[in-house]
PDB file of N, CA, C and O in Angstrom, chain B, residues numbered from 101:
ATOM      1  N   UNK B 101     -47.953  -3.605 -11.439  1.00  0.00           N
ATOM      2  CA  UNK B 101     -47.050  -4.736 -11.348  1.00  0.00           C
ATOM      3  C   UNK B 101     -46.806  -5.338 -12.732  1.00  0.00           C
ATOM      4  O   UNK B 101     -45.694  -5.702 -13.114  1.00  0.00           O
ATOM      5  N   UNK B 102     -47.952  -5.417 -13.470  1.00  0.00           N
ATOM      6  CA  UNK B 102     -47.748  -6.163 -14.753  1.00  0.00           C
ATOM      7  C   UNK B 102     -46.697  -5.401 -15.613  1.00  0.00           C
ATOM      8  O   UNK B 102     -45.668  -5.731 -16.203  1.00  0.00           O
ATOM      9  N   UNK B 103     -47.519  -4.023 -15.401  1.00  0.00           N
ATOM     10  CA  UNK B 103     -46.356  -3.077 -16.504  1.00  0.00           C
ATOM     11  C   UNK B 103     -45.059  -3.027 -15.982  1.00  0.00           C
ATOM     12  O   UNK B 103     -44.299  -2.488 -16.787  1.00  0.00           O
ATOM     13  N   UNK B 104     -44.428  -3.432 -14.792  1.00  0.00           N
ATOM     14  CA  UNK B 104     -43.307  -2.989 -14.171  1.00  0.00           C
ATOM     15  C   UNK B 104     -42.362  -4.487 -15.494  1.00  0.00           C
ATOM     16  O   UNK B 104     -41.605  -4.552 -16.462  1.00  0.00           O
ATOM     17  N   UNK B 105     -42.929  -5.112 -14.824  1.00  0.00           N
ATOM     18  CA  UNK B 105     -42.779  -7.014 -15.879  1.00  0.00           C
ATOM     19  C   UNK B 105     -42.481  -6.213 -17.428  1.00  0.00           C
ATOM     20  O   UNK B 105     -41.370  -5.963 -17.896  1.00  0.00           O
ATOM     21  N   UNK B 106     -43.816  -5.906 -18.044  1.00  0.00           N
ATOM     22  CA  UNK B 106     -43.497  -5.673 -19.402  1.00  0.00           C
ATOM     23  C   UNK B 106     -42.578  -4.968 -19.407  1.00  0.00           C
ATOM     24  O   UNK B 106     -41.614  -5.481 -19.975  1.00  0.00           O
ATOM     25  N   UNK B 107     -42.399  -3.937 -19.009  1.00  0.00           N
ATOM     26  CA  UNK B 107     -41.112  -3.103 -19.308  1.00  0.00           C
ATOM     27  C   UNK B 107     -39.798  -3.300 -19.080  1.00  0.00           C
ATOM     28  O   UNK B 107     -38.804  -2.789 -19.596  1.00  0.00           O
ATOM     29  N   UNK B 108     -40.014  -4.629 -17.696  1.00  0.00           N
ATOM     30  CA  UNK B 108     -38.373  -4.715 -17.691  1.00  0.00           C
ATOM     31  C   UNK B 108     -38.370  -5.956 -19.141  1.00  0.00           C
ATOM     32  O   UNK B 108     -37.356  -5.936 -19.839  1.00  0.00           O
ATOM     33  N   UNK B 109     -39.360  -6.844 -19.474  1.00  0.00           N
ATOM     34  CA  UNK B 109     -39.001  -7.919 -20.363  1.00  0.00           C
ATOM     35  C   UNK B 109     -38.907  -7.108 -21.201  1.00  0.00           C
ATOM     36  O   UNK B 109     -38.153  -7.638 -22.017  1.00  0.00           O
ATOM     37  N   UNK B 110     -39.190  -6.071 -21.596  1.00  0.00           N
ATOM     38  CA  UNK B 110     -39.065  -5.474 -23.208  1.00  0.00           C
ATOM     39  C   UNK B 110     -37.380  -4.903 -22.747  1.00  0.00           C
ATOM     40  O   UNK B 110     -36.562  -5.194 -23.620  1.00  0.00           O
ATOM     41  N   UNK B 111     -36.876  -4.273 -21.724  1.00  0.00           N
ATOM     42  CA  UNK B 111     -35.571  -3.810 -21.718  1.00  0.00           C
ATOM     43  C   UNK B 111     -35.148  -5.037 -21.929  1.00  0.00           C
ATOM     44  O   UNK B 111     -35.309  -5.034 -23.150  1.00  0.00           O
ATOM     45  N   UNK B 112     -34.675  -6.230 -21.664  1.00  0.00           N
ATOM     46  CA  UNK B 112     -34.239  -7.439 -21.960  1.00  0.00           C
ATOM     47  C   UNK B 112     -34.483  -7.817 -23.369  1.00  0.00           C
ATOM     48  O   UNK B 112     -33.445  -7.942 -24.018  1.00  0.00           O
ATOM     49  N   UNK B 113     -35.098  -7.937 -23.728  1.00  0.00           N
ATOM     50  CA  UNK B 113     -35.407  -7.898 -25.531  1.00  0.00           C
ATOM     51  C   UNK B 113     -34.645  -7.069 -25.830  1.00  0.00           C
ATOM     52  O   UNK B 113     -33.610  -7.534 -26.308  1.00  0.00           O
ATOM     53  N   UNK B 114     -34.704  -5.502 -25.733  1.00  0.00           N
ATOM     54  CA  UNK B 114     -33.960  -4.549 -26.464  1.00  0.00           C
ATOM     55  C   UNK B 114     -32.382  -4.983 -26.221  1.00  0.00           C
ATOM     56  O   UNK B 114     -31.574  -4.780 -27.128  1.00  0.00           O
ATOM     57  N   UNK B 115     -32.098  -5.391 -25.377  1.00  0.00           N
ATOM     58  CA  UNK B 115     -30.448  -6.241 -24.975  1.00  0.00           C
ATOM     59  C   UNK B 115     -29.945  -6.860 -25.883  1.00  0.00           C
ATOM     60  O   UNK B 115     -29.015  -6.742 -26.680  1.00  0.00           O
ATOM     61  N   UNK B 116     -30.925  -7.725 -25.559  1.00  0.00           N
ATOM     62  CA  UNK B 116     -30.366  -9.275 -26.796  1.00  0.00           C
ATOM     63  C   UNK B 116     -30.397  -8.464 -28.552  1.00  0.00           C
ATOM     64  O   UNK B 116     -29.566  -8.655 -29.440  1.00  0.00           O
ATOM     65  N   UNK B 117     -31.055  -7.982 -28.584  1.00  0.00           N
ATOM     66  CA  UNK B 117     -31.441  -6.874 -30.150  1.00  0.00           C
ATOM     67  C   UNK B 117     -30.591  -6.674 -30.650  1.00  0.00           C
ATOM     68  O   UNK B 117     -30.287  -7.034 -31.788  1.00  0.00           O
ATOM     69  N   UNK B 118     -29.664  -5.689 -29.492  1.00  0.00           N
ATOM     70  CA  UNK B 118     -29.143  -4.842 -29.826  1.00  0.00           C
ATOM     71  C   UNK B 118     -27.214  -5.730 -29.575  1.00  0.00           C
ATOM     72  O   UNK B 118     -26.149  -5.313 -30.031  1.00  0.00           O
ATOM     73  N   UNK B 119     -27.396  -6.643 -28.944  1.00  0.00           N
ATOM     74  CA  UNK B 119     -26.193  -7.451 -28.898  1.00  0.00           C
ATOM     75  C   UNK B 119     -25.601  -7.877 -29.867  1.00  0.00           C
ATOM     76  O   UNK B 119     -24.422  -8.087 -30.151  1.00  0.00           O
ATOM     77  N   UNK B 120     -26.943  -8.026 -30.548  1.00  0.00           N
ATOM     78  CA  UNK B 120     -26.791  -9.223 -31.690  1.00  0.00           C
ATOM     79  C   UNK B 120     -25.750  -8.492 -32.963  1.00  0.00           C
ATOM     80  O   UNK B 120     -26.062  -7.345 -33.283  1.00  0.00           O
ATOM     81  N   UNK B 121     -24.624  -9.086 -33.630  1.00  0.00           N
ATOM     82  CA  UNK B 121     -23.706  -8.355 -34.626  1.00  0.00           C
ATOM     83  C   UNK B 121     -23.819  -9.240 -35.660  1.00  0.00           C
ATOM     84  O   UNK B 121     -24.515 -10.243 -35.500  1.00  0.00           O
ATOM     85  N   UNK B 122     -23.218  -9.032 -36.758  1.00  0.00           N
ATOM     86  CA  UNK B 122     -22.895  -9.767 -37.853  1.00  0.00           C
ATOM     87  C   UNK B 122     -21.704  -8.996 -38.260  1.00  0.00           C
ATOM     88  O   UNK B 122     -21.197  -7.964 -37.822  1.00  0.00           O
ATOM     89  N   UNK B 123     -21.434  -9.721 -39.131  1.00  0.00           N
ATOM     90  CA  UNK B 123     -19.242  -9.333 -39.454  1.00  0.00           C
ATOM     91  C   UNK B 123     -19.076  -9.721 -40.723  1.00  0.00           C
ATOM     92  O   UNK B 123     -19.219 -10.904 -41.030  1.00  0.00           O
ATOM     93  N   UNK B 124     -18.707  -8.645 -41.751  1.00  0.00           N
ATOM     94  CA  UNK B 124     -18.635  -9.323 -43.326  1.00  0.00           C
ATOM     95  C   UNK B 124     -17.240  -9.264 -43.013  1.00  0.00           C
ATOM     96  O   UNK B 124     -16.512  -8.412 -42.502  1.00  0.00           O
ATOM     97  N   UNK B 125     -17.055 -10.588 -43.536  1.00  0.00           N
ATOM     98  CA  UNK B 125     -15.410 -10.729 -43.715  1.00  0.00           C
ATOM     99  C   UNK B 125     -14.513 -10.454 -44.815  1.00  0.00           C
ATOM    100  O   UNK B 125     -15.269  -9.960 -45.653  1.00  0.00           O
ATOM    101  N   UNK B 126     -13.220 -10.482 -45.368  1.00  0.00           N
ATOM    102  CA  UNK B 126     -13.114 -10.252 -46.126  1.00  0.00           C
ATOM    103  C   UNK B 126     -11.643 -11.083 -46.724  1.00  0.00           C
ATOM    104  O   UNK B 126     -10.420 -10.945 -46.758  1.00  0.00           O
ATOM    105  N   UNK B 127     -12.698 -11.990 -47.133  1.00  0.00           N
ATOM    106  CA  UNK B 127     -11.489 -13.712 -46.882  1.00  0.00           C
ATOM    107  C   UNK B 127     -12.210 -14.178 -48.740  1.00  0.00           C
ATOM    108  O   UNK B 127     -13.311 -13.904 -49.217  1.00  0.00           O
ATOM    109  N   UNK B 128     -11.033 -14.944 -49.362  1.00  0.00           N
ATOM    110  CA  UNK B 128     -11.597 -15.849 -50.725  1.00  0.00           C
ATOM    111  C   UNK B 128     -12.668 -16.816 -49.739  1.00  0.00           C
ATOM    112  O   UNK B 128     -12.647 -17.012 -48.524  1.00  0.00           O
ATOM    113  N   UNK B 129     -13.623 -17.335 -50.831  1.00  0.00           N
ATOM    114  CA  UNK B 129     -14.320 -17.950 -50.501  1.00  0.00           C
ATOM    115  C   UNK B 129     -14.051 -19.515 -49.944  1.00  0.00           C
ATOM    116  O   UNK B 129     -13.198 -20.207 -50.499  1.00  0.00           O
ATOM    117  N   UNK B 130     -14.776 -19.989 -48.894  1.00  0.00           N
ATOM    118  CA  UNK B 130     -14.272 -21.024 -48.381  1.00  0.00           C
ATOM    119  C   UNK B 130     -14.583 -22.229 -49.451  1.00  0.00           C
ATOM    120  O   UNK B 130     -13.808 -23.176 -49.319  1.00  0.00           O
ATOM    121  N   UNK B 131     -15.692 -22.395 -50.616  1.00  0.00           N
ATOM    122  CA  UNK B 131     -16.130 -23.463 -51.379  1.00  0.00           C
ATOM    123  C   UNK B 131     -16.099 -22.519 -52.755  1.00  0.00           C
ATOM    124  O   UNK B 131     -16.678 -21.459 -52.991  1.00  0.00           O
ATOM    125  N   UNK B 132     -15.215 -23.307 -53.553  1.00  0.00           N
ATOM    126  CA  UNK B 132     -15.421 -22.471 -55.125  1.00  0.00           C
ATOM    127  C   UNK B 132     -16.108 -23.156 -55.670  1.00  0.00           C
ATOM    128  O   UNK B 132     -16.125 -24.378 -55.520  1.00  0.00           O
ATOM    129  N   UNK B 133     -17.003 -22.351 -56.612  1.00  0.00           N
ATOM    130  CA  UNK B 133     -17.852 -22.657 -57.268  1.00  0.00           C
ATOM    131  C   UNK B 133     -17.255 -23.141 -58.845  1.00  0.00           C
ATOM    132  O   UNK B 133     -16.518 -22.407 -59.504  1.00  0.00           O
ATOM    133  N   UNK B 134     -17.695 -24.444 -59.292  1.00  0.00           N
ATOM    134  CA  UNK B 134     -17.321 -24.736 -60.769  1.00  0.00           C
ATOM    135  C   UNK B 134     -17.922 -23.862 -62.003  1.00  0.00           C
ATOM    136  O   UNK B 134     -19.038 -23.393 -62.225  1.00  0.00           O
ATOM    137  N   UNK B 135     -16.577 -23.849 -62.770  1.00  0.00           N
ATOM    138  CA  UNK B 135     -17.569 -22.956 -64.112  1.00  0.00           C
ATOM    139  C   UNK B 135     -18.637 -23.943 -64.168  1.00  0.00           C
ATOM    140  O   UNK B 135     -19.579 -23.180 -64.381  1.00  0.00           O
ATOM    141  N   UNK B 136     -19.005 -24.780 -64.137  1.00  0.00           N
ATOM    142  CA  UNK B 136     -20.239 -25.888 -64.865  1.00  0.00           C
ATOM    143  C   UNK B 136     -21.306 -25.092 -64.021  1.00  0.00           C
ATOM    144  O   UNK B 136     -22.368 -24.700 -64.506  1.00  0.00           O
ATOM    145  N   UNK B 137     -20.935 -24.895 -62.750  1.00  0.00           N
ATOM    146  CA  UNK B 137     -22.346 -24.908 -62.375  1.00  0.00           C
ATOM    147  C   UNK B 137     -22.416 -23.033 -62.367  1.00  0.00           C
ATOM    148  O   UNK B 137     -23.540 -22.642 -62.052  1.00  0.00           O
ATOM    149  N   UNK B 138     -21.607 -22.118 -62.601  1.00  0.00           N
ATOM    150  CA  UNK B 138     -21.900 -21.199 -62.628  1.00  0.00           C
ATOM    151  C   UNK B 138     -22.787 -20.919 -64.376  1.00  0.00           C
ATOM    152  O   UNK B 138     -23.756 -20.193 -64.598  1.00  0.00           O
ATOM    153  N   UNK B 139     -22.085 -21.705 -65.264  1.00  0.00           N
ATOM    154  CA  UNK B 139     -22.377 -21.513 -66.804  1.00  0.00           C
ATOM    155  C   UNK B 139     -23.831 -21.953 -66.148  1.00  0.00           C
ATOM    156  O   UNK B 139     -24.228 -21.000 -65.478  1.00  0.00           O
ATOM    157  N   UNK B 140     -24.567 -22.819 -66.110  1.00  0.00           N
ATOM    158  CA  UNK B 140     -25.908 -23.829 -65.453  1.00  0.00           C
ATOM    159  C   UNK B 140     -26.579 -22.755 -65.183  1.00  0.00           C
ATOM    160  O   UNK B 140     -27.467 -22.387 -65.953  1.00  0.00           O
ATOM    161  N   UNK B 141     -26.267 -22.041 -64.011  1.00  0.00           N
ATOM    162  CA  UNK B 141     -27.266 -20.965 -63.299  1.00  0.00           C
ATOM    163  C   UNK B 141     -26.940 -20.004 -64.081  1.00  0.00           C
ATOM    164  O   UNK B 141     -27.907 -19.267 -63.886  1.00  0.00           O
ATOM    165  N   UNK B 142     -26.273 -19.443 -64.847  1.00  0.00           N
ATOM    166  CA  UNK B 142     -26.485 -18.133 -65.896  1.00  0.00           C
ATOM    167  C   UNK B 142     -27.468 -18.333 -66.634  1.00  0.00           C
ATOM    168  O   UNK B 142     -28.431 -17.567 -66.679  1.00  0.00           O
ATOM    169  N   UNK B 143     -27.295 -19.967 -67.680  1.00  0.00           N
ATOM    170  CA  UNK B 143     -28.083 -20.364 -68.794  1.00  0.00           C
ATOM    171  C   UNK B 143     -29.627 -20.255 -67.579  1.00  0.00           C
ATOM    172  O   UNK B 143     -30.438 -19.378 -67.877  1.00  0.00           O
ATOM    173  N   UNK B 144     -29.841 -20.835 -66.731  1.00  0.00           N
ATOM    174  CA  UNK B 144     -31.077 -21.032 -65.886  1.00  0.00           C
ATOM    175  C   UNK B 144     -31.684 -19.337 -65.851  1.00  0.00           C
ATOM    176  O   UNK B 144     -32.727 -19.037 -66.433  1.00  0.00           O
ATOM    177  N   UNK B 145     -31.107 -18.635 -65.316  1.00  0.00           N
ATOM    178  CA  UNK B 145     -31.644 -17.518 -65.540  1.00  0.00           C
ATOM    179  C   UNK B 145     -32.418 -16.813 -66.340  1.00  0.00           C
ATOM    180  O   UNK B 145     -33.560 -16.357 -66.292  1.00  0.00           O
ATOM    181  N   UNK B 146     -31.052 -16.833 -67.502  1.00  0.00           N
ATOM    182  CA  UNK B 146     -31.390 -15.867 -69.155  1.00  0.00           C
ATOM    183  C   UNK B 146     -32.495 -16.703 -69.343  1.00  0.00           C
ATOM    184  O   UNK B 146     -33.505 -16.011 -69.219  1.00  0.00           O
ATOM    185  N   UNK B 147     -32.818 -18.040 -69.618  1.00  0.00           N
ATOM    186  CA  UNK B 147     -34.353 -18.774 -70.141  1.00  0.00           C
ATOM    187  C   UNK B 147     -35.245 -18.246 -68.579  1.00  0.00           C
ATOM    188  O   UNK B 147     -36.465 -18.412 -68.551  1.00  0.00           O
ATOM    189  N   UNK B 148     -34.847 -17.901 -67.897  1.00  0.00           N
ATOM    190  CA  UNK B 148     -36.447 -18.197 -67.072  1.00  0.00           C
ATOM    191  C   UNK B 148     -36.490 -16.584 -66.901  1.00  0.00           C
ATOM    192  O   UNK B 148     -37.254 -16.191 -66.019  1.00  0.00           O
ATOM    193  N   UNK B 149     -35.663 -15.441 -67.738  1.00  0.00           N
ATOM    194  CA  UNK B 149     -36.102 -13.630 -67.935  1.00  0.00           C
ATOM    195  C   UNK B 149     -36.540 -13.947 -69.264  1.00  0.00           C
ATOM    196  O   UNK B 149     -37.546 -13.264 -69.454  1.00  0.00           O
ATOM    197  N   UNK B 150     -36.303 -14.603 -70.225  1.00  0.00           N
ATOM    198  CA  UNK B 150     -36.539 -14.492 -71.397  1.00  0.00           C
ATOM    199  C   UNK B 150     -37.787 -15.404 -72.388  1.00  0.00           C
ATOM    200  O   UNK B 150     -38.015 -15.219 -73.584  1.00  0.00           O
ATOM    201  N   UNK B 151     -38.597 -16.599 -71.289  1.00  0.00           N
ATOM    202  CA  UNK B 151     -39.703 -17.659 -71.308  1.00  0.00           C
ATOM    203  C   UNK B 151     -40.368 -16.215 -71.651  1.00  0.00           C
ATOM    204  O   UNK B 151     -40.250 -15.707 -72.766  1.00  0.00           O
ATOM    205  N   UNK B 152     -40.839 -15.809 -70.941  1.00  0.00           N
ATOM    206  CA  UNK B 152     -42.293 -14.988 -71.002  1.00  0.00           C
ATOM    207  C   UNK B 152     -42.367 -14.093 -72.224  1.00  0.00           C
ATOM    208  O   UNK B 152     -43.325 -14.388 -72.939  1.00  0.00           O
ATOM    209  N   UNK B 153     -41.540 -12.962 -72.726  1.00  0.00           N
ATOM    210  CA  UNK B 153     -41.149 -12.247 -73.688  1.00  0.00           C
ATOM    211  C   UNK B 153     -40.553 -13.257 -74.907  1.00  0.00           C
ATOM    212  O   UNK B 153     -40.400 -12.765 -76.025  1.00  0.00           O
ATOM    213  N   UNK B 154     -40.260 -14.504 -74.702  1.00  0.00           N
ATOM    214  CA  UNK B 154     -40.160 -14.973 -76.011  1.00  0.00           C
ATOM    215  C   UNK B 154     -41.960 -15.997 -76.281  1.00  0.00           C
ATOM    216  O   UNK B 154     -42.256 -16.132 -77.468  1.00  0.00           O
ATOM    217  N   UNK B 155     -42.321 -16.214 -75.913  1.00  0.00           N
ATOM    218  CA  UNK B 155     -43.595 -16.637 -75.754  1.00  0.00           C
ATOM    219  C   UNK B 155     -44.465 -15.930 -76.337  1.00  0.00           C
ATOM    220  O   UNK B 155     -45.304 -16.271 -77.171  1.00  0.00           O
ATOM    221  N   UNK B 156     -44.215 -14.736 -75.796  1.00  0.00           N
ATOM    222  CA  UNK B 156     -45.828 -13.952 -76.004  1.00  0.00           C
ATOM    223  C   UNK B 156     -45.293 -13.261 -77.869  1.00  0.00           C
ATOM    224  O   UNK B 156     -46.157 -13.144 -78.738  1.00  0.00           O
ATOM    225  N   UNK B 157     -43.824 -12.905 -78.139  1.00  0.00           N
ATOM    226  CA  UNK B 157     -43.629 -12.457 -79.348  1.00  0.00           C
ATOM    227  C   UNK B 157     -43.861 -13.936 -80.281  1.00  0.00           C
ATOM    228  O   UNK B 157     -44.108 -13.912 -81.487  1.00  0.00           O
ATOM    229  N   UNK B 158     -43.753 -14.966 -79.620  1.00  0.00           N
ATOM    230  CA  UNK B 158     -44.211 -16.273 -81.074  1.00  0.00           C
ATOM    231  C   UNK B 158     -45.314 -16.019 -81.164  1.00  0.00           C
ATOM    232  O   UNK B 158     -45.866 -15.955 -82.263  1.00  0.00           O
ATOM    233  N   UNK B 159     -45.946 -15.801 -80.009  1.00  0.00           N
ATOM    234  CA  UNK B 159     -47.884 -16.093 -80.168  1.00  0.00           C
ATOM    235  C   UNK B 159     -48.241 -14.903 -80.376  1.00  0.00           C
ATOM    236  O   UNK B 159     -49.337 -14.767 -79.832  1.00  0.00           O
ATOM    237  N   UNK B 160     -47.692 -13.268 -81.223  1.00  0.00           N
ATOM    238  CA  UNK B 160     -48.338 -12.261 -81.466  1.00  0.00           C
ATOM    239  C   UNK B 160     -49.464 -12.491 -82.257  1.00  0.00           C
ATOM    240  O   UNK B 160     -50.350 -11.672 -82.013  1.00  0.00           O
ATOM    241  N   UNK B 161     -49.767 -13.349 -83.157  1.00  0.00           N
ATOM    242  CA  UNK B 161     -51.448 -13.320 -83.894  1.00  0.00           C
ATOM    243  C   UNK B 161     -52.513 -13.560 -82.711  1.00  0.00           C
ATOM    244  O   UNK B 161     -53.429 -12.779 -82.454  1.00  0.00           O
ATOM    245  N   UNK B 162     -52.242 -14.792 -82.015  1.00  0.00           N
ATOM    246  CA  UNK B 162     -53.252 -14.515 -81.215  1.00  0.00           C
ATOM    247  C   UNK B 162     -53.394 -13.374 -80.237  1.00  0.00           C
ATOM    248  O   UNK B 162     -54.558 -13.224 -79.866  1.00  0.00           O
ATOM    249  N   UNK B 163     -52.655 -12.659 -79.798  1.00  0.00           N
ATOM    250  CA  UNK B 163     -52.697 -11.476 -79.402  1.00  0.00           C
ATOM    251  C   UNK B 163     -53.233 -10.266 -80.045  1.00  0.00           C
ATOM    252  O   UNK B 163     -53.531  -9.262 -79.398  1.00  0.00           O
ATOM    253  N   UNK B 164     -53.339 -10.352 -81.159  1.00  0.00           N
ATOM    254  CA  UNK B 164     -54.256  -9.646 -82.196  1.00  0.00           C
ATOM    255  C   UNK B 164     -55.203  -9.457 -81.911  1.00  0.00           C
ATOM    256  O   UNK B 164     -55.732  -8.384 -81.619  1.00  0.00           O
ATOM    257  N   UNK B 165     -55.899 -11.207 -81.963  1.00  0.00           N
ATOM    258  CA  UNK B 165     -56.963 -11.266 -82.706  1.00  0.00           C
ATOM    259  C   UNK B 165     -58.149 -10.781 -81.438  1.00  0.00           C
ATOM    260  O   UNK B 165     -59.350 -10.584 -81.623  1.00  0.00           O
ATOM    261  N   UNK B 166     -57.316 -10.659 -80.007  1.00  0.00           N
ATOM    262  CA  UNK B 166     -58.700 -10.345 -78.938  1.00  0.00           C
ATOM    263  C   UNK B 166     -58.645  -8.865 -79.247  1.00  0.00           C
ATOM    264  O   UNK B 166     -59.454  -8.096 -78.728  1.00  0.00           O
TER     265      UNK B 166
END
């Protein structure tokens, strides 16, 4: 009896699963983005790929010295 249950609730799961769609559209965007804030998140980026590798090349002596 139990398994009769699990199996039909799992066919019901696999339903809804498999119902489920998504749809890329292919429309301009509904909110444009300002150069300000696109320039913002470029500059945000390049410093937060380039913190670590500019860091460790200022501090090459102490990197030496271990």
């Amino acid at each position: 009896m139990f398994a009769l249950r699990k199996a039909v609730g799992s066919a019901r799961l696999a339903k809804q699963i498999v119902q489920q769609r998504r749809t890329v559209t292919d429309l301009p965007p509904s909110v444009k983005v300002s150069s300000i804030e696109k320039l913002l998140g470029g500059v945000a980026i390049t410093v937060s790929i380039l913190a670590i590798p500019t860091y460790v090349s200022c501090n090459m002596k102490n990197y030496k010295k271990t």
